[in-house]
C-alpha positions in Angstrom: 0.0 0.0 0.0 1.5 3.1 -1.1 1.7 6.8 1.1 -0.2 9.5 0.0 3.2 12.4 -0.2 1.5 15.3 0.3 2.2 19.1 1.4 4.1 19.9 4.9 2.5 23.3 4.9 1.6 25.5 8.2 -1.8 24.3 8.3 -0.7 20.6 8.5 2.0 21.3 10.9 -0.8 23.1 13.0 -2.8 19.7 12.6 0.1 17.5 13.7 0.7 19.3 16.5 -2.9 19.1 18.0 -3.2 16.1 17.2 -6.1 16.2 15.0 -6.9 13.0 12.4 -7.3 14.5 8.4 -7.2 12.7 5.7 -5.3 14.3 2.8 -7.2 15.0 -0.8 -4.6 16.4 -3.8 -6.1 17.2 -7.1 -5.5 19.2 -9.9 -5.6 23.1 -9.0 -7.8 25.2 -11.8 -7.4 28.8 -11.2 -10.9 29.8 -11.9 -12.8 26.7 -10.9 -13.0 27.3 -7.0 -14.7 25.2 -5.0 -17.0 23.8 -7.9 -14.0 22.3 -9.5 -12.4 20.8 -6.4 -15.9 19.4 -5.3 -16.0 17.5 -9.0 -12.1 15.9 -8.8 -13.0 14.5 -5.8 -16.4 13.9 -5.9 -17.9 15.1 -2.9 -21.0 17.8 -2.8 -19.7 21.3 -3.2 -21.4 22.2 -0.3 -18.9 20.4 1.8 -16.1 22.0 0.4 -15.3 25.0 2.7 -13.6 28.3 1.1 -11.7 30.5 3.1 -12.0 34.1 3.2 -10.1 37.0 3.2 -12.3 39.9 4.3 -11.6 43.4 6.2 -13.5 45.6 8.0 -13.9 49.5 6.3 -11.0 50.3 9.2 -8.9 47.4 7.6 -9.2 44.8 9.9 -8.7 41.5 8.7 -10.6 38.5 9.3 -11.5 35.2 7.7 -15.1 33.1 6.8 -15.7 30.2 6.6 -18.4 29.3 4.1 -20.2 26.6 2.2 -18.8 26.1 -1.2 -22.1 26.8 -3.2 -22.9 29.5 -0.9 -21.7 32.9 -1.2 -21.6 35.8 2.1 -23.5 38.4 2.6 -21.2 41.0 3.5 -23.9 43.6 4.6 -25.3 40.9 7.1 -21.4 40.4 8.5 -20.7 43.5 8.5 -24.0 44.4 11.0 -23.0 41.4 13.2 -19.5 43.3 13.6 -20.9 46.9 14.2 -18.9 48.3 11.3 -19.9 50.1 8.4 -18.8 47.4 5.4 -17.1 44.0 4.6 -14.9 43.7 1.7 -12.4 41.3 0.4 -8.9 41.8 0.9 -6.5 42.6 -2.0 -4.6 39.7 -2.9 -1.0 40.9 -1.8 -3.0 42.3 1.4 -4.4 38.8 2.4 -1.3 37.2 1.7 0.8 39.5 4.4 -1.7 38.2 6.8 -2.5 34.9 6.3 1.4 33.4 4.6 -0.6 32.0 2.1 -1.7 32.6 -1.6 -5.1 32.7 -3.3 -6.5 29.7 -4.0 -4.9 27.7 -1.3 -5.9 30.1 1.6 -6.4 27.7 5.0 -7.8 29.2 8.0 -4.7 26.9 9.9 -1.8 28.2 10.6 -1.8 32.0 9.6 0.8 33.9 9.8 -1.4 36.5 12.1 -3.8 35.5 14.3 -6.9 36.2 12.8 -10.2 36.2 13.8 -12.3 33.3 11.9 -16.3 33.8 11.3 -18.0 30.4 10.3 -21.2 29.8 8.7 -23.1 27.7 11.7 -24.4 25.2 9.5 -20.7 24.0 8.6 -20.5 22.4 12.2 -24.0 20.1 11.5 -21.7 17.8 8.7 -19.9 15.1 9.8 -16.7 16.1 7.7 -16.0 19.1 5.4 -12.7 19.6 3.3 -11.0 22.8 3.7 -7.8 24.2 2.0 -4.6 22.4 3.5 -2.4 25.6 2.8 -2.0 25.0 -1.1 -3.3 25.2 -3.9 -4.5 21.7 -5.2 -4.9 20.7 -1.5 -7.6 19.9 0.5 -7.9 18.3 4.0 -10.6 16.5 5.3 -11.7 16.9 8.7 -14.2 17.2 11.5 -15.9 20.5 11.7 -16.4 19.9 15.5 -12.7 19.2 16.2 -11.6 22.0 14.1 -13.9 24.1 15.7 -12.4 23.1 19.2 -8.9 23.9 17.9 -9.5 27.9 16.3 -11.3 30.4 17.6 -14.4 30.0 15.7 -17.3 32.7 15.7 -20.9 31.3 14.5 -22.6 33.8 12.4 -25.5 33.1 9.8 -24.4 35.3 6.9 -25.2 32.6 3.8 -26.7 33.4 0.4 -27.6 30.6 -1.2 -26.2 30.5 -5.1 
């Protein structure tokens, strides 16, 4: 039986080091295809493909969701929850400097800053979801209940359906 060789990125060493079980999902990284595209190479339902957000506050704080594949957020819903005036997403080189990693293989594990990580509350009713492993083409599939125990996870309700 051969070894899956895959990635030793921060959000794996993170894993490792709390001792949390994944399973490890490589597949082949399409730059416009998001979540859709990784949902179809390893066929699961999109929905339990979890993106990672970069977002900041209209004062430039940074902070990441969590969200459903097939969902989108609602920024103006987020950014009442805050008490701030807007939600956007963070420019590409701006996310980057905080998180350590680059678009498209964004994991809310092991950031270079801590961050503060919003997740849509229905994430934590599946049994497993697959979230980015820290690079592109890499997914890691886990339990949203012992991820949730490891970060510092805010529930919010800010889905839009697609």
């Amino acid at each position: 039986m051969s070894k899956t060789v895959y990635p030793i990125t921060p959000a794996i060493r993170f894993l490792r080091e709390k001792h949390i079980q994944f399973i490890p999902h490589l597949y082949f990284y399409d730059e416009h295809g998001g979540t859709r595209a990784s949902s179809i190479a390893l066929g699961v339902p999109e929905h339990r493909v979890i993106k990672t957000l970069v977002l900041e506050t209209d004062e430039r704080k940074p902070l990441l969701v969590l969200m459903h594949g097939d969902c989108e957020v609602s920024t103006k819903q987020l950014a009442r929850i805050l008490g701030v005036k807007r939600v956007e997403p963070c420019s590409e080189a701006s996310a980057h400097r905080h998180t350590g990693y680059l678009f498209g293989g964004t994991s809310p594990i092991g950031t270079r800053s801590t961050l503060p990580v919003y997740a849509e509350r229905t994430i934590f009713d599946l049994t497993t979801i697959y979230i980015n492993g820290g690079k592109r083409g890499f997914l890691v599939e886990v339990d949203p209940a012992v991820l949730k125990a490891a970060l510092p996870v805010i529930d919010v309700v800010v889905a839009l359906t697609l």
